[in-house]
N, C-alpha and C positions, 0 to 999 in steps of 0.2 A: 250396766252396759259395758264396762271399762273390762271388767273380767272376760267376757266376751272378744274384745278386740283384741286384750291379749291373749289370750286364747286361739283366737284365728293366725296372728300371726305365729304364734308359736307353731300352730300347725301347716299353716305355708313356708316358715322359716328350719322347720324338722325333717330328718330324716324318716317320717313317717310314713308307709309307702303309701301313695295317694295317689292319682293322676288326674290329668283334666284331659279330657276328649277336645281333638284339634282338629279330625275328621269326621264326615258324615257315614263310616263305613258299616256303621253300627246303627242307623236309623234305621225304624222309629223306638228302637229299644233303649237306643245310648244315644243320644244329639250331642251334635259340637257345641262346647262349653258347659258341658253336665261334667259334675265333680265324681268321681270313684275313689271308694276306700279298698284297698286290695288285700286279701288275705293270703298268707301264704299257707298252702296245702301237699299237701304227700302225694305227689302223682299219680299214683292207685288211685286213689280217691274224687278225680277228678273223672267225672260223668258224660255222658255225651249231653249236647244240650248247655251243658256250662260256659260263661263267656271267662276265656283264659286270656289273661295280662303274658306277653313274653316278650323277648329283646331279638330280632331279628339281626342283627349282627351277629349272633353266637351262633345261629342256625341255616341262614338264607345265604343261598351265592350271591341273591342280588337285590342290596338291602333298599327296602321302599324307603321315601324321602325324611318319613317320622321312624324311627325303626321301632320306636315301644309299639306294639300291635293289639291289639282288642281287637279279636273275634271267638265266635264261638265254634265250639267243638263240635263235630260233624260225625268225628268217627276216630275211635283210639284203638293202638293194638299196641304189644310188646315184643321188641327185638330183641333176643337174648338179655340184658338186666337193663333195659332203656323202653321207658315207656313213648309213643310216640301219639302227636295230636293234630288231626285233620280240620284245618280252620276254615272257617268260611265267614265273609263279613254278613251282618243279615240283609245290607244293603246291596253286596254284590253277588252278582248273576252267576257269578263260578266260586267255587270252592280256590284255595289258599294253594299257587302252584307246587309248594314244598310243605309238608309238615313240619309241626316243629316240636322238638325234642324234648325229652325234661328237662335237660338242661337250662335249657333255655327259658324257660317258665317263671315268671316272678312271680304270679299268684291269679287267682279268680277273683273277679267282680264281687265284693261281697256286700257293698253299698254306694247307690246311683244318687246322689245332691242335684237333682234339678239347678241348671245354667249356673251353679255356684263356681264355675271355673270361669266361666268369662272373666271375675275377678284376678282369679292367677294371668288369665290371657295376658289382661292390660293389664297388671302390675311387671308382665314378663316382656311385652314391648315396649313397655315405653319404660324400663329398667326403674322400674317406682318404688325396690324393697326398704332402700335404705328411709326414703321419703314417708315410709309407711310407718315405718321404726318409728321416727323423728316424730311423726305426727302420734301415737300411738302414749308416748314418752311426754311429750308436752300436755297430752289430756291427760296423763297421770299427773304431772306435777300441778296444771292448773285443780285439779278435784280434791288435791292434799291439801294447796294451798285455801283453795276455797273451802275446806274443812276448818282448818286451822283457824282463820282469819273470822270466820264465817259470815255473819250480815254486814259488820260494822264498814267494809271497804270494797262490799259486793259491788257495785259502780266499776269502778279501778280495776280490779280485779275480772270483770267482764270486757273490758274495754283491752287489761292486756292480752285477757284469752284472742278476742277478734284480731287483734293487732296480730299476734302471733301465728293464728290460722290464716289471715290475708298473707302474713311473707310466705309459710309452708306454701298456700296454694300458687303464691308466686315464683318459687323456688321451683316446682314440679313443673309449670309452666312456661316456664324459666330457660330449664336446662334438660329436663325429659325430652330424648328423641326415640319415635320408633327405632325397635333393634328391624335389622332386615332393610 
């Protein structure tokens, strides 16, 4: 299980493109807090029908409030050596008032983690990474030490695990404020 947790955080703590969904603009295909792995692709290659990741700042007069944007393509065409893409969310009633550029493009939807972001959410409001770390670090060294050690001070040895997770969890509790 420990490979795992690091693991996860490695990947919430990476430059790995990934994003967690913060709006509903993309129900019932993308829900807020469904995880996304994002591929980056050649913009020739990118389809109508595809849901494209971009950065609305690089493209839009008037950037919405999240500016990473997920929606799907509607409709592409090419301007002299610039492909361009017509988004529309599947949840909203009108198409995307500006297209947006290649440029601007970070990538396509290439894998959807059911509610696996609510964990980014609330690790990302209530500022929990380093907490996560810490915790993450203390099950490794309680599992080595309990390797090491193994039956003969299993008592001890559980009792400082519990001790240790009561301060973590009171640390988080502690001092964790929503961001916003």
């Amino acid at each position: 299980m420990i490979p795992y947790i690091i693991g996860f955080i490695f990947l919430i703590t990476s430059q790995t493109p990934y994003l967690y969904v913060i709006s509903g603009s993309m129900e019932p295909n993308i829900s807020r807090g469904d995880f996304l792995i994002i591929k980056e692709v050649d913009p020739e290659d990118i389809k109508i029908s595809t849901i494209i990741v971009f950065d609305a700042r690089e493209c839009w007069q008037e950037v919405p409030e999240t500016p990473i944007v997920i929606h799907r393509v509607i409709e592409k065409w090419k301007e002299g050596n610039i492909w361009y893409f017509q988004t529309q969310g599947d949840a909203n009633p009108l198409a995307d008032e500006e297209p947006a550029p290649e440029f601007c493009v970070i990538g396509i939807v290439w894998r959807v983690i059911p509610k696996l972001g609510w964990i980014n959410i609330f690790i990302e409001n209530y500022n929990l990474k380093i907490y996560l770390i810490i915790f993450v670090v203390i099950l490794w060294i309680y599992s080595f030490i309990k390797h090491l050690i193994k039956e003969r001070i299993k008592i001890i040895v559980d009792i400082a695990f519990l001790i240790t997770v009561s301060i973590c969890i009171f640390l988080i509790f502690k001092f964790a404020k929503p961001i916003g």
